[in-house]
Biopython code that builds the backbone (N, CA, C, O; Angstrom):
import numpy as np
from Bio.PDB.StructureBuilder import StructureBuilder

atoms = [
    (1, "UNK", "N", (-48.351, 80.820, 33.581)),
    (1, "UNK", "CA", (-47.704, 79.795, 34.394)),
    (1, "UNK", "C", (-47.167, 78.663, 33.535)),
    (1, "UNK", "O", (-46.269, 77.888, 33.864)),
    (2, "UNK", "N", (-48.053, 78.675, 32.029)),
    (2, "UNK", "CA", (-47.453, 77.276, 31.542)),
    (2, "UNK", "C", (-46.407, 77.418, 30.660)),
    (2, "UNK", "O", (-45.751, 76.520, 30.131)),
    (3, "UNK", "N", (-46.277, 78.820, 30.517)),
    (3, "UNK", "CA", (-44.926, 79.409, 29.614)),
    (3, "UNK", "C", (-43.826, 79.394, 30.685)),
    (3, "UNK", "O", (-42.721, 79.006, 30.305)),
    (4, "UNK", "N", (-43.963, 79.751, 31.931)),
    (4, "UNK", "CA", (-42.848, 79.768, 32.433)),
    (4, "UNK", "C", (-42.469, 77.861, 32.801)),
    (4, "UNK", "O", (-41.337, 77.413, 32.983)),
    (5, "UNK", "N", (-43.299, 77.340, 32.816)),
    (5, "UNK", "CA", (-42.839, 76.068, 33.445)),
    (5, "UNK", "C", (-42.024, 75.573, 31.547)),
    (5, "UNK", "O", (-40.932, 75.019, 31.424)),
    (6, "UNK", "N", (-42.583, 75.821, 30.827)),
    (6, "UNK", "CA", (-42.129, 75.400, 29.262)),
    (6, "UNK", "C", (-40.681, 75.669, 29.303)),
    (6, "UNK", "O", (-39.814, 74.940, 28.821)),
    (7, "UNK", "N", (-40.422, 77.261, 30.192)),
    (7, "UNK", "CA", (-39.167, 77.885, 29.878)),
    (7, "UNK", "C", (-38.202, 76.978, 30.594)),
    (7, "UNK", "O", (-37.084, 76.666, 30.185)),
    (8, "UNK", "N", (-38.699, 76.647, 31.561)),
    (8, "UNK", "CA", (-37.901, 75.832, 33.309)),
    (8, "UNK", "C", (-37.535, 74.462, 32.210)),
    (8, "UNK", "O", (-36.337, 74.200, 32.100)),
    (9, "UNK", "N", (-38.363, 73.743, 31.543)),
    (9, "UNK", "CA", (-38.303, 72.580, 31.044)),
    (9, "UNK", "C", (-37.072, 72.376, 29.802)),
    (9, "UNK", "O", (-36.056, 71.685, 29.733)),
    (10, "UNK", "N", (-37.829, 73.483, 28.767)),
    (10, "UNK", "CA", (-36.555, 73.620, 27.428)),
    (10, "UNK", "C", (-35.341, 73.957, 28.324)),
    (10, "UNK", "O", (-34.459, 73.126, 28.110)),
    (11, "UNK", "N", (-34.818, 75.251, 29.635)),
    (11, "UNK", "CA", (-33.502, 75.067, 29.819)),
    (11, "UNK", "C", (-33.083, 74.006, 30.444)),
    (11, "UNK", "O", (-31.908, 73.682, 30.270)),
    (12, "UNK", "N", (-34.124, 73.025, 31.517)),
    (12, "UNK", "CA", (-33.735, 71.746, 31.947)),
    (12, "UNK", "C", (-32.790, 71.210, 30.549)),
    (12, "UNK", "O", (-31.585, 71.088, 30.331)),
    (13, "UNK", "N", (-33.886, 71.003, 29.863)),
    (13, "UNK", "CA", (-33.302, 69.743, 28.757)),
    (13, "UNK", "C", (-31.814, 70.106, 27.852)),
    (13, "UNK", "O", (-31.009, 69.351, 27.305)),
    (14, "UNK", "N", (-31.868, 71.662, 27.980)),
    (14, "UNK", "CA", (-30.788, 72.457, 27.211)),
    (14, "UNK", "C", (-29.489, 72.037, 28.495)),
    (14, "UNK", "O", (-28.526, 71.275, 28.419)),
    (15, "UNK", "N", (-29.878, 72.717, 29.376)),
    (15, "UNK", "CA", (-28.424, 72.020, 30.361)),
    (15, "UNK", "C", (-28.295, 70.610, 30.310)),
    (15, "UNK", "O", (-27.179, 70.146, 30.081)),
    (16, "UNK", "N", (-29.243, 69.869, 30.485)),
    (16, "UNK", "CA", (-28.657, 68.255, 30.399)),
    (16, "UNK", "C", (-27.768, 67.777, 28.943)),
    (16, "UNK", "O", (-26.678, 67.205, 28.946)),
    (17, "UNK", "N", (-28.688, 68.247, 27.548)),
    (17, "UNK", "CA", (-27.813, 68.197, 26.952)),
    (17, "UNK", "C", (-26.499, 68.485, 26.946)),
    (17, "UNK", "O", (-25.647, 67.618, 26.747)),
    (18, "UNK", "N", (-26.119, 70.219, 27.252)),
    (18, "UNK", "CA", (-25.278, 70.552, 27.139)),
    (18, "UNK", "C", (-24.515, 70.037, 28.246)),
    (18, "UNK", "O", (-23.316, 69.976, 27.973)),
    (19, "UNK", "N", (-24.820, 69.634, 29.439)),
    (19, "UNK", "CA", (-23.515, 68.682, 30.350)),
    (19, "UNK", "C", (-23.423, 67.346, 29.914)),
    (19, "UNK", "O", (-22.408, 66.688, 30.144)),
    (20, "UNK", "N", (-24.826, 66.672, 29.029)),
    (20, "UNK", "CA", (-23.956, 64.924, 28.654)),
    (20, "UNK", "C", (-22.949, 65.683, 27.560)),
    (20, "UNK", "O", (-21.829, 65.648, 28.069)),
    (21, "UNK", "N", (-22.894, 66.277, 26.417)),
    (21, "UNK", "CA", (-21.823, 66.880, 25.617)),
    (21, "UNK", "C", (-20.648, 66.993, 26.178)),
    (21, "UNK", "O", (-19.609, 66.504, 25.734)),
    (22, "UNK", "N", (-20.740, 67.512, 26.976)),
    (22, "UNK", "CA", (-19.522, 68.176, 27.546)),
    (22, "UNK", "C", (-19.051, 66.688, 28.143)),
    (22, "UNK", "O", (-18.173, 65.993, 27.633)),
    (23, "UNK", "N", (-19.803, 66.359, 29.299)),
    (23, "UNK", "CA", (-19.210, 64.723, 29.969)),
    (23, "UNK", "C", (-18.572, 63.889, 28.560)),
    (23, "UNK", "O", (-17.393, 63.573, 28.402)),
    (24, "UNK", "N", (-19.486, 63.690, 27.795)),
    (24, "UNK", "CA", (-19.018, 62.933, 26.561)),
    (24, "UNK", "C", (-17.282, 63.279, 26.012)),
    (24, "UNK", "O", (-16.304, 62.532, 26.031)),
    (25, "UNK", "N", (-17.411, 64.680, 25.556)),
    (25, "UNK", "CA", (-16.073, 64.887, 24.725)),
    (25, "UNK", "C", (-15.551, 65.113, 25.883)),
    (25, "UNK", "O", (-14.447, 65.473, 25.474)),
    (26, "UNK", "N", (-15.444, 65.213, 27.423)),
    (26, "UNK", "CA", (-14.427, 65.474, 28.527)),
    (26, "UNK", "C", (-13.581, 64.009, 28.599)),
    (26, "UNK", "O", (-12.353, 63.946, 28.654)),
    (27, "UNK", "N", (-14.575, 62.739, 28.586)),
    (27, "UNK", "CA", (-13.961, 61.605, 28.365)),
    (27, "UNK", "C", (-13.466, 61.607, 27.058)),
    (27, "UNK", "O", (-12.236, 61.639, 27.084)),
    (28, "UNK", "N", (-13.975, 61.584, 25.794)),
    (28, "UNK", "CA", (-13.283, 61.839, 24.362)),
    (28, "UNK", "C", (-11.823, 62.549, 25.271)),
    (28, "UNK", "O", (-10.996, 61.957, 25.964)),
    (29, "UNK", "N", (-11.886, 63.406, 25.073)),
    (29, "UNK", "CA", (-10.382, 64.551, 25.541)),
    (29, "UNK", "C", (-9.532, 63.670, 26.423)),
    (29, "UNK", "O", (-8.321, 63.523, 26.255)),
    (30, "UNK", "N", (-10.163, 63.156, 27.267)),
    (30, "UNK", "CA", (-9.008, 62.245, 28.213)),
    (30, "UNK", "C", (-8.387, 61.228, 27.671)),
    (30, "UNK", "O", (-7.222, 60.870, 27.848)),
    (31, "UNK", "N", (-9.567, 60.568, 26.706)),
    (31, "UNK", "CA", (-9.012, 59.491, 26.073)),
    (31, "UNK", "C", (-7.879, 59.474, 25.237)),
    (31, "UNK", "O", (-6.978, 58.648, 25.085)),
    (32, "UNK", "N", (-8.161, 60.736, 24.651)),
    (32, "UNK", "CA", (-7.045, 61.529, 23.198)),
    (32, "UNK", "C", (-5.817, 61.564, 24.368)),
    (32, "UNK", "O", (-5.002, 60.642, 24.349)),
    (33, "UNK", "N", (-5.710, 62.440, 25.204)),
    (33, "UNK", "CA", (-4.862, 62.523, 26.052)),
    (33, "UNK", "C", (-3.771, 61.350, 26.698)),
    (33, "UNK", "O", (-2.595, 61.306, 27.059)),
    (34, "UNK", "N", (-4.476, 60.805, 26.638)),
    (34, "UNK", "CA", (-3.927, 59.509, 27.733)),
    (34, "UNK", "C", (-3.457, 58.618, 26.451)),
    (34, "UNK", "O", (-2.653, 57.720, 26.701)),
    (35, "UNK", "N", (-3.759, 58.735, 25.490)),
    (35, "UNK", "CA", (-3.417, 57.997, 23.823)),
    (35, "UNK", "C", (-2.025, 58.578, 23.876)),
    (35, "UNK", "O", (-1.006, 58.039, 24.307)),
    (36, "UNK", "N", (-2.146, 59.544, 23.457)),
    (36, "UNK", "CA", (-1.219, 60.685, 23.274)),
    (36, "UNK", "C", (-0.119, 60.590, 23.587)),
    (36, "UNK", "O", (0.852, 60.305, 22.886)),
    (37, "UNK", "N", (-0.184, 60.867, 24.880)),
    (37, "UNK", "CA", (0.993, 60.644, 25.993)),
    (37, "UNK", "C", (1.560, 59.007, 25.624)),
    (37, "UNK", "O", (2.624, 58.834, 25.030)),
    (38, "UNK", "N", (0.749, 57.959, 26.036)),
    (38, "UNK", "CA", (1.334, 56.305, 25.791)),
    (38, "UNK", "C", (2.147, 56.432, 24.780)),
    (38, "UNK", "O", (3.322, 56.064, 24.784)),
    (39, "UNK", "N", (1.165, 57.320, 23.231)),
    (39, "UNK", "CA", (2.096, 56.741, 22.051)),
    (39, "UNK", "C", (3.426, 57.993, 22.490)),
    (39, "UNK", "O", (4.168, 57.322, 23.208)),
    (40, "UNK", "N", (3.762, 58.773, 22.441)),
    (40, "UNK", "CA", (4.580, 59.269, 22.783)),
    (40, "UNK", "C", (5.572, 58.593, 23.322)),
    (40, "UNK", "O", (6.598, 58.213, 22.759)),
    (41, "UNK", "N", (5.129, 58.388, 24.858)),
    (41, "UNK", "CA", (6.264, 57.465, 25.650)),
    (41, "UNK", "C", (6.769, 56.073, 24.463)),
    (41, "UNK", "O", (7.826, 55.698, 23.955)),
    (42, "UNK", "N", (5.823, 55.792, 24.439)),
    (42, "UNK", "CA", (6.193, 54.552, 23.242)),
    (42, "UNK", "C", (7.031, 54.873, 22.147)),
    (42, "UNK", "O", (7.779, 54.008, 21.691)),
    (43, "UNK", "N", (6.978, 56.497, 21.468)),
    (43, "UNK", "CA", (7.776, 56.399, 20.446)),
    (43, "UNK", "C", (9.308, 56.873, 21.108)),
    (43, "UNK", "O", (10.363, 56.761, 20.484)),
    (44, "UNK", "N", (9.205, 57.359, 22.336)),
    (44, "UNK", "CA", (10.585, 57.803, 22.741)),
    (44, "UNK", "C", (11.217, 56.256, 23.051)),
    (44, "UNK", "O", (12.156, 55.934, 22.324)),
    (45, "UNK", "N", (10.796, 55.321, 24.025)),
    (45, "UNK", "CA", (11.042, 54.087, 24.087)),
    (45, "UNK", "C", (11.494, 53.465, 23.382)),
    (45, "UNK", "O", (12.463, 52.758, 23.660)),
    (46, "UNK", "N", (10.843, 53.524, 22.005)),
    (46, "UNK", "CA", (11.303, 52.593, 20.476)),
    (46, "UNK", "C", (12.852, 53.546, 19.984)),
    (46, "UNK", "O", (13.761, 52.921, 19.437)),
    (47, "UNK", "N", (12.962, 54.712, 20.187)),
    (47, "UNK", "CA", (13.978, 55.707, 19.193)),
    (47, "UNK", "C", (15.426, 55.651, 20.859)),
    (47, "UNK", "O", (16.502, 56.243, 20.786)),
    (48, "UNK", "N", (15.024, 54.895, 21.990)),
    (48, "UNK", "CA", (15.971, 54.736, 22.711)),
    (48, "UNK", "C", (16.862, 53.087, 22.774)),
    (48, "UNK", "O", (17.966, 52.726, 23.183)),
    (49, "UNK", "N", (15.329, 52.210, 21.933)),
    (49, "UNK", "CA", (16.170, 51.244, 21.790)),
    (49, "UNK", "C", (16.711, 50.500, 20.409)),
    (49, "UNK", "O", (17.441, 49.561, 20.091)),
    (50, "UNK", "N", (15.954, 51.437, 19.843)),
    (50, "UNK", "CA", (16.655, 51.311, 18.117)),
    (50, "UNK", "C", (18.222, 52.119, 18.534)),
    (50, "UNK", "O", (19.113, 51.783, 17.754)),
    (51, "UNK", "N", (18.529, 52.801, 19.284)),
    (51, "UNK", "CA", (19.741, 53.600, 19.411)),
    (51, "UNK", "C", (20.576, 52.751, 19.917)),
    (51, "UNK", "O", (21.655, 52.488, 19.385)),
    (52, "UNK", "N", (19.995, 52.024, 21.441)),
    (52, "UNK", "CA", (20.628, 51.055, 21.921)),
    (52, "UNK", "C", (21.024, 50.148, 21.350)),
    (52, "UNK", "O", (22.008, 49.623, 21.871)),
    (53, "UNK", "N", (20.494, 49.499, 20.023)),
    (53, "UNK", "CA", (20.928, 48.260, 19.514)),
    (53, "UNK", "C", (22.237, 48.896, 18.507)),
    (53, "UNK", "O", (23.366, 48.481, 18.768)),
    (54, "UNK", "N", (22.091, 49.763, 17.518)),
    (54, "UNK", "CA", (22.831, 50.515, 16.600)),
    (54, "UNK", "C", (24.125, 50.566, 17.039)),
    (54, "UNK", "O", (25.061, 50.429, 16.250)),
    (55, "UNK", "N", (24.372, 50.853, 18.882)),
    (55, "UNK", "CA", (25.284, 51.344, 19.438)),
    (55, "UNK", "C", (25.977, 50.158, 19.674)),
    (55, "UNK", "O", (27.109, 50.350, 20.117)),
    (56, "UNK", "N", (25.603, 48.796, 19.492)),
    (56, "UNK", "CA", (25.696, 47.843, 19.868)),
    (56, "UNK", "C", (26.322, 46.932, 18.690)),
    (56, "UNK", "O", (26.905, 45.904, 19.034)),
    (57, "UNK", "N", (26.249, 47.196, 17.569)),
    (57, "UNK", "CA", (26.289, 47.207, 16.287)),
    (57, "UNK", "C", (27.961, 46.647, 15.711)),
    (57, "UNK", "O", (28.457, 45.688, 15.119)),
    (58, "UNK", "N", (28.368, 47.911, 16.314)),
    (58, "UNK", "CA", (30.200, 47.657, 16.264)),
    (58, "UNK", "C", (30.800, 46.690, 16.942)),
    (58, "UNK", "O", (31.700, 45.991, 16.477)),
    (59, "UNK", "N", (30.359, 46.602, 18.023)),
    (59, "UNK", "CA", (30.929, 46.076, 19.286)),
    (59, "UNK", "C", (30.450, 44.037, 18.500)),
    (59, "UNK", "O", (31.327, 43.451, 17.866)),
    (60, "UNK", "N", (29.512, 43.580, 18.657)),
    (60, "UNK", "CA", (29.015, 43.245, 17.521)),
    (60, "UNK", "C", (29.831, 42.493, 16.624)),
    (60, "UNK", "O", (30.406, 41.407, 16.563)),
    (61, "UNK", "N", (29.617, 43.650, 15.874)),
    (61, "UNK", "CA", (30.887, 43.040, 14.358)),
    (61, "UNK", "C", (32.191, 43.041, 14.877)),
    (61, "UNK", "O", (32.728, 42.148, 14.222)),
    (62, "UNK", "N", (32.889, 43.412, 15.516)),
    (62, "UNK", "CA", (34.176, 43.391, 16.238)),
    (62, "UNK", "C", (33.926, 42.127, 16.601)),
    (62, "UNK", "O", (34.387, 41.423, 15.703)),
    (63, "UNK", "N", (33.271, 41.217, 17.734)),
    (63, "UNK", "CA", (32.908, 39.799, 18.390)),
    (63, "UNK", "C", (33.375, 39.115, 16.994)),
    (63, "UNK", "O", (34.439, 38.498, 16.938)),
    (64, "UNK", "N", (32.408, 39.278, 15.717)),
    (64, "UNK", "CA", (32.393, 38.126, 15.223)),
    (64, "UNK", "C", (33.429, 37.833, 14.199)),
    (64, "UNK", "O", (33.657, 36.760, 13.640)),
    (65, "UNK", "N", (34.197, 39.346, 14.009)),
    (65, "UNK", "CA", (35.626, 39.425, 13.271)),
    (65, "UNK", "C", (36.877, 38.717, 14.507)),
    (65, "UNK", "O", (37.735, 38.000, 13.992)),
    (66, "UNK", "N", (36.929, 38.846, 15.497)),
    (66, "UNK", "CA", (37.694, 38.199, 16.358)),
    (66, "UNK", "C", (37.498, 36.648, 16.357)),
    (66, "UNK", "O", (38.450, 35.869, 16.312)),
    (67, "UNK", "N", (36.002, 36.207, 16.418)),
    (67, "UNK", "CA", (35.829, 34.635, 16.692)),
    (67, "UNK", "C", (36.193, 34.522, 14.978)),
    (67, "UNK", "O", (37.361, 34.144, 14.883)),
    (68, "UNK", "N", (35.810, 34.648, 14.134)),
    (68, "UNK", "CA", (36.525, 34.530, 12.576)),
    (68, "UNK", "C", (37.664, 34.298, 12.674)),
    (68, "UNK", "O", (38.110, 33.488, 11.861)),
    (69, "UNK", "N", (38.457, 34.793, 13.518)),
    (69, "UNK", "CA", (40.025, 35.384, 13.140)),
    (69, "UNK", "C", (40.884, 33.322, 13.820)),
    (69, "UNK", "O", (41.566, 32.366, 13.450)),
    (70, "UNK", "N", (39.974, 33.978, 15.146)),
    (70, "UNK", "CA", (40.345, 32.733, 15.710)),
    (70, "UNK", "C", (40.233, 31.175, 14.920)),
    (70, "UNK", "O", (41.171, 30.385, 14.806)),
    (71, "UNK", "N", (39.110, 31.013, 14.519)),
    (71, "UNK", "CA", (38.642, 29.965, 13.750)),
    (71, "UNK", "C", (39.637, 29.857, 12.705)),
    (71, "UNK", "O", (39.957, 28.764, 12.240)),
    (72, "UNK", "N", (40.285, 31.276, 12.207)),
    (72, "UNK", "CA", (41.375, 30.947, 10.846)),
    (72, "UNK", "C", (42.513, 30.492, 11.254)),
    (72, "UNK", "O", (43.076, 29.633, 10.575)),
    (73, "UNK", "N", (43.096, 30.968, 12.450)),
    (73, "UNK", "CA", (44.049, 30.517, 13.073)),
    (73, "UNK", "C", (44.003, 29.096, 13.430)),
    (73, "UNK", "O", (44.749, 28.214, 13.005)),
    (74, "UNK", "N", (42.989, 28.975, 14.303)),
    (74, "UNK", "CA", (42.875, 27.352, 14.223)),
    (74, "UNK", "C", (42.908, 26.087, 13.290)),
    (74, "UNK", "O", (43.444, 25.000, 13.508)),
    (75, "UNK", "N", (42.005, 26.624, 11.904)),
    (75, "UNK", "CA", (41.770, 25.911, 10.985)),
    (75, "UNK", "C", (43.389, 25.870, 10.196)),
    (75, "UNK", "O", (43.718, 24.913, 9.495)),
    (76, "UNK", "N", (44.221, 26.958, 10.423)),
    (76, "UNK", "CA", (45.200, 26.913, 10.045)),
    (76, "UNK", "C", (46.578, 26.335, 10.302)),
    (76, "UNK", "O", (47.530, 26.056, 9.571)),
    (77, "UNK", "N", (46.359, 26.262, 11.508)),
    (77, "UNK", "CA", (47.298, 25.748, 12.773)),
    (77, "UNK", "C", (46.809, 23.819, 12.258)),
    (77, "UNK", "O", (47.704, 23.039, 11.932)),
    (78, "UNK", "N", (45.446, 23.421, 12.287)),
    (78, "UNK", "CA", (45.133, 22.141, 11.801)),
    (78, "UNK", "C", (45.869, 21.207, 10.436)),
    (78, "UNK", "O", (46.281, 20.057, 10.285)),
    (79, "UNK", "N", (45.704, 22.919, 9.273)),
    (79, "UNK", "CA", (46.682, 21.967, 8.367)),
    (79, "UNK", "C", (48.047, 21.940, 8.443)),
    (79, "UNK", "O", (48.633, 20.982, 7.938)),
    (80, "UNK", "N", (48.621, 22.754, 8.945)),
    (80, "UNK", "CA", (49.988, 23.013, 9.717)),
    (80, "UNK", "C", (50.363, 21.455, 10.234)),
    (80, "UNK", "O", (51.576, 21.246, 10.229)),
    (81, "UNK", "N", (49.553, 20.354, 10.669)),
    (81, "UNK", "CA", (49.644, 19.862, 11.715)),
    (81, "UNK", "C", (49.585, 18.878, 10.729)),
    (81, "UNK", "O", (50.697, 18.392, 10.525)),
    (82, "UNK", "N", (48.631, 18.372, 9.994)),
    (82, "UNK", "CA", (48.261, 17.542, 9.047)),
    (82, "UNK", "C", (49.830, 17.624, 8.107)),
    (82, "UNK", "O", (50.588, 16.657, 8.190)),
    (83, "UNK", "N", (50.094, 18.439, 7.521)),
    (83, "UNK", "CA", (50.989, 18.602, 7.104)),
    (83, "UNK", "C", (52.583, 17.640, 7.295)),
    (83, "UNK", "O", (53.212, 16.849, 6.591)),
    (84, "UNK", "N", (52.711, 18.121, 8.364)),
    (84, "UNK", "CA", (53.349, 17.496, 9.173)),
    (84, "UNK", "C", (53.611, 15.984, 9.225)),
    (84, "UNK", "O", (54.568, 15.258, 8.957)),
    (85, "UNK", "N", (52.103, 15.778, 9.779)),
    (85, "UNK", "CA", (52.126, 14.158, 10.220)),
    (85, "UNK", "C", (52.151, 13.662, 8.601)),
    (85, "UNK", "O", (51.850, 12.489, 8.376)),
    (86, "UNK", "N", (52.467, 14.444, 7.608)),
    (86, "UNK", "CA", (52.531, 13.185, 5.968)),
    (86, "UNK", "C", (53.866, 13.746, 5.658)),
    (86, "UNK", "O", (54.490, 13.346, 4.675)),
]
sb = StructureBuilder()
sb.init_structure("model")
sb.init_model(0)
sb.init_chain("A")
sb.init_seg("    ")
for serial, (resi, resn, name, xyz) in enumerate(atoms, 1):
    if name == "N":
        sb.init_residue(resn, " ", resi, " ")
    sb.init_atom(name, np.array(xyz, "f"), 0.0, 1.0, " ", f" {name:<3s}", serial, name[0])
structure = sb.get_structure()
């Protein structure tokens, strides 16, 4: 009787172990998972708005070659004017 209750006891303690294990790395695994996925989304996020800005880039340098252009014209049109009035 006291071998079988020994046997009842070691597989008690053998299943509990073996389900906190399992509970343990099931959360481990979710955690990896749910990491995983974020950094993922995160790296697609970052490689959509590093694209977005790049694309943005020309458009951009075009603005500040136009306001340049203007400013030369103006500054030019000024001594034009100066000119003038001596």
């Amino acid at each position: 009787m006291k071998s079988v209750l020994k046997i009842i006891v070691v597989l008690v303690v053998l299943f509990g172990a073996y389900w906190a294990l399992m509970s343990l790395f099931g959360v481990l695994i979710s955690v990896l998972m749910i990491a995983g996925i974020v950094g993922g989304v995160g790296l697609l996020v970052r490689a959509a708005w590093r694209k977005r800005q790049n694309d943005k880039l020309p458009e951009a340098n075009a603005k500040k070659v136009v306001k340049a252009d203007r400013e030369a014209e103006r500054a030019l049109k000024e001594m034009e004017r100066r000119e003038k009035i001596r």
